[in-house]
C-alpha positions in Angstrom: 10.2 -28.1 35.8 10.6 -28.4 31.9 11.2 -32.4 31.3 12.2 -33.9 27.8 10.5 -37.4 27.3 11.2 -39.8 24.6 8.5 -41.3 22.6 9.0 -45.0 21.5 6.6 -45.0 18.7 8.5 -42.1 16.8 10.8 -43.3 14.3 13.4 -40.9 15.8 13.5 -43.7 19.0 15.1 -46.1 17.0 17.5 -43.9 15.7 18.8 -43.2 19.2 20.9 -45.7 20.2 22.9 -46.8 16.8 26.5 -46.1 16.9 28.0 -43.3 14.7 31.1 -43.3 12.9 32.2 -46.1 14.7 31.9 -44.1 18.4 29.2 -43.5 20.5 30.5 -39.6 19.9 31.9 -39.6 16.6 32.0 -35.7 16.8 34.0 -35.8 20.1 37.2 -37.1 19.9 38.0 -36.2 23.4 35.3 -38.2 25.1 35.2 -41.2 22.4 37.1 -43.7 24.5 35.5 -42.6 28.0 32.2 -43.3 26.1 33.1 -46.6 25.1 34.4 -47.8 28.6 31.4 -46.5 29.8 29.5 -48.9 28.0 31.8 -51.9 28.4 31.1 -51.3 32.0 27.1 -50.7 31.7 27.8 -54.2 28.9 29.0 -56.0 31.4 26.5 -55.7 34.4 23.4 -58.1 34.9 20.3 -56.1 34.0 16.9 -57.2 35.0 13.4 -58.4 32.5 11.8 -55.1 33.8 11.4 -51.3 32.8 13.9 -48.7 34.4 13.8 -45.1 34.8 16.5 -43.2 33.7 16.9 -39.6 34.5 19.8 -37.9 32.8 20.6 -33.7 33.5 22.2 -31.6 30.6 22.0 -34.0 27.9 20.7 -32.8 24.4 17.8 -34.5 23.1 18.4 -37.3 21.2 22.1 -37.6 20.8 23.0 -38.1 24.6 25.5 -41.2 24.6 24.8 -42.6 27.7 21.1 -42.9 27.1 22.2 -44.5 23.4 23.8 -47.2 24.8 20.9 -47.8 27.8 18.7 -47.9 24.8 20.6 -50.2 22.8 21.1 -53.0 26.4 17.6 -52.4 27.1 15.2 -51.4 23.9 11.5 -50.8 25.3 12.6 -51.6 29.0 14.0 -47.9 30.0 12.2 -45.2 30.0 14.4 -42.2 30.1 13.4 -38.4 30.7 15.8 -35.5 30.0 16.2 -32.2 32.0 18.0 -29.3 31.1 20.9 -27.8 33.7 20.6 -25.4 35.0 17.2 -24.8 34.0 16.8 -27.5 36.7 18.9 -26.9 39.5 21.2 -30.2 40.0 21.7 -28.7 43.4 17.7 -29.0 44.7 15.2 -30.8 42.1 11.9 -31.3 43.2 12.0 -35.0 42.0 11.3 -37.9 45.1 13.2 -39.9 47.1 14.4 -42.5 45.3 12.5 -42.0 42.4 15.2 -43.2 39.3 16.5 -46.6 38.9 19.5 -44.7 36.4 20.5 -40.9 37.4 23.0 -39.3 34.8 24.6 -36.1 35.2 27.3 -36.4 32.0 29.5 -33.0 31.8 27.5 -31.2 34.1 29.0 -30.9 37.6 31.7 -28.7 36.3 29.1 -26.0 35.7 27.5 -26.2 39.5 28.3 -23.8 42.0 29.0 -26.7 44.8 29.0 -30.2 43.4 29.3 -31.7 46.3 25.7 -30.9 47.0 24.9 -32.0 43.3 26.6 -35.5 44.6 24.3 -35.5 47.5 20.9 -34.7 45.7 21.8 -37.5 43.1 22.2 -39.9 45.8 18.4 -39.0 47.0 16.7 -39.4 44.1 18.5 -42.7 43.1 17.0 -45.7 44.1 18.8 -48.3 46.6 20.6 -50.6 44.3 20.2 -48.4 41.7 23.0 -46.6 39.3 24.3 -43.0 39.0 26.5 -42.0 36.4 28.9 -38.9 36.4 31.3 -37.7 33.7 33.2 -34.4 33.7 36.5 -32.8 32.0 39.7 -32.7 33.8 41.3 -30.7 31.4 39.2 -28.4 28.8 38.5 -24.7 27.8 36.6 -22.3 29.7 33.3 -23.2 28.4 30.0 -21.6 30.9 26.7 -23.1 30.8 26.3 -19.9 32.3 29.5 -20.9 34.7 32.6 -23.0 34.6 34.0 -23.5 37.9 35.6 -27.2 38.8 37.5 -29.8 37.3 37.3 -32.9 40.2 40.2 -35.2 39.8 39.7 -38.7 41.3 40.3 -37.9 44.3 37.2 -35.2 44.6 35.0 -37.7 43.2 35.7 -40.1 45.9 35.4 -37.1 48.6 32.4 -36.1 46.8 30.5 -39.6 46.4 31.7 -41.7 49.4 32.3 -45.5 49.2 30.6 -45.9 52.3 27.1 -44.8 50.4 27.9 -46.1 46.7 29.6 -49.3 45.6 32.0 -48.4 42.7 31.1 -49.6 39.3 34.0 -47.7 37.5 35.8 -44.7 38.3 39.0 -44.2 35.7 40.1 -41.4 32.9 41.9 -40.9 30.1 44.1 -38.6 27.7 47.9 -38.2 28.1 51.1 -35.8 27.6 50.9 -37.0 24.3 47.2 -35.9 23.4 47.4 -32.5 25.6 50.4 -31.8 23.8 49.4 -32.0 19.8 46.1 -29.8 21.1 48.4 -27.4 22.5 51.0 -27.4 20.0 49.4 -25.9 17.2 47.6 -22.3 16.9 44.9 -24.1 14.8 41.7 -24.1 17.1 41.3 -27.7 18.2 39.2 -30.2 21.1 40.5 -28.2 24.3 38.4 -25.3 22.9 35.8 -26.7 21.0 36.6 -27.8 17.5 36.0 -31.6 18.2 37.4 -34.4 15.4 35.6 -37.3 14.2 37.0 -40.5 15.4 38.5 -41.6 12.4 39.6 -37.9 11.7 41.5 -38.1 15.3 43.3 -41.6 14.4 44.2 -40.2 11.2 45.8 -36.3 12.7 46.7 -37.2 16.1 50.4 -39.2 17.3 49.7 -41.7 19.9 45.6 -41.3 19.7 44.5 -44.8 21.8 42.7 -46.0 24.2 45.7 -45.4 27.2 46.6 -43.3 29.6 49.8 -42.3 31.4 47.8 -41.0 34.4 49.5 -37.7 34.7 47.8 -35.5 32.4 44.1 -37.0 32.6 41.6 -35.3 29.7 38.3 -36.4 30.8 36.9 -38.9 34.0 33.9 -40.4 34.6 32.4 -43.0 37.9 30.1 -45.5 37.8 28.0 -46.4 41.5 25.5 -48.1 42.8 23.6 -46.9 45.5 24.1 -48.2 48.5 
């Protein structure tokens, strides 16, 4: 198993958790204001004086958000480790029971052959008490990593990681008719198939571009839980 660490006494580890462009994914304006509730949420929570684990599959050394903004709450006290999917195989890893205080699995499950067994092996290695995150598009091109198979509404996230095993942190969405339609409209390649703005370069182009949703045409979701 091929696993990315992060060393704190390269320059590079300060660099990780700084905010770009005003976003914690300036280059992605589809995900910028999932990414930003994400960490209002992890802002929010009471974190203990003592080191955590973080394990996070898929993310790409050392722009991953959601290990930014652990870094940023937590400086010297997480210790995160990267792993490639599906290099690793979300579905079986040969990590312990219980082994990570934070797991992560950010734009991932789409890619699995049966998530729901991805759910259950991220409940295994995740500590009692401790966090798992999950983010994944709702609506997006047809983008393999080698497959793309799922999009999970809200409903198949709370089928796939049961209430009676995690305690809900967060589990919300966003994007609208409104943004669906200007990526749509136009045969200028744009977000739904890879061609992401800038932030400011979304509030500038796109009618309507905010932080709300209408709930009927959902872009992206994430959950937050805490192991039971």
């Amino acid at each position: 198993m091929t696993i990315r660490t992060f060393d704190k006494n390269s320059p590079r580890w300060g660099d990780i958790w700084h905010e770009i462009d005003d976003s914690w994914s300036s280059h992605d304006h589809v995900r910028h204001f999932m990414y930003r509730d994400i960490f209002d949420t992890l802002r929010a929570m009471t974190w203990q004086q003592r080191e955590y684990a973080l394990v996070e599959f898929g993310c790409r050394e050392p722009t991953s958000a959601i290990i930014r903004m652990l870094v940023y709450l937590l400086h010297d006290r997480l210790n995160p480790e990267a792993v490639d999917y599906p290099a690793v195989d979300l579905h079986k890893t040969n990590f312990q029971d219980g082994q990570w205080d934070i797991t992560v699995a950010d734009q991932v499950l789409e890619h699995t052959r049966r998530p729901w067994l991805c759910a259950e092996e991220l409940y295994r290695i995740t500590k009692p008490g401790g966090l798992c995150i999950v983010a994944t598009p709702i609506i997006l091109h047809v983008h393999p990593n080698p497959l793309d198979c799922w999009r999970i509404m809200p409903d198949g996230y709370r089928v796939i990681f049961p209430e009676e095993k995690w305690q809900y942190e967060a589990l919300d969405m966003w994007g609208d008719r409104h943004l669906v339609a200007w990526e749509c409209e136009s045969p200028v390649t744009r977000g739904f198939t890879g061609d992401w703005l800038s932030v400011r370069a979304a509030q500038e182009a796109i009618p309507n571009y905010g932080p709300g949703t209408d709930g009927s045409w959902p872009v992206v979701i994430w959950w937050i839980g805490r192991k039971r």
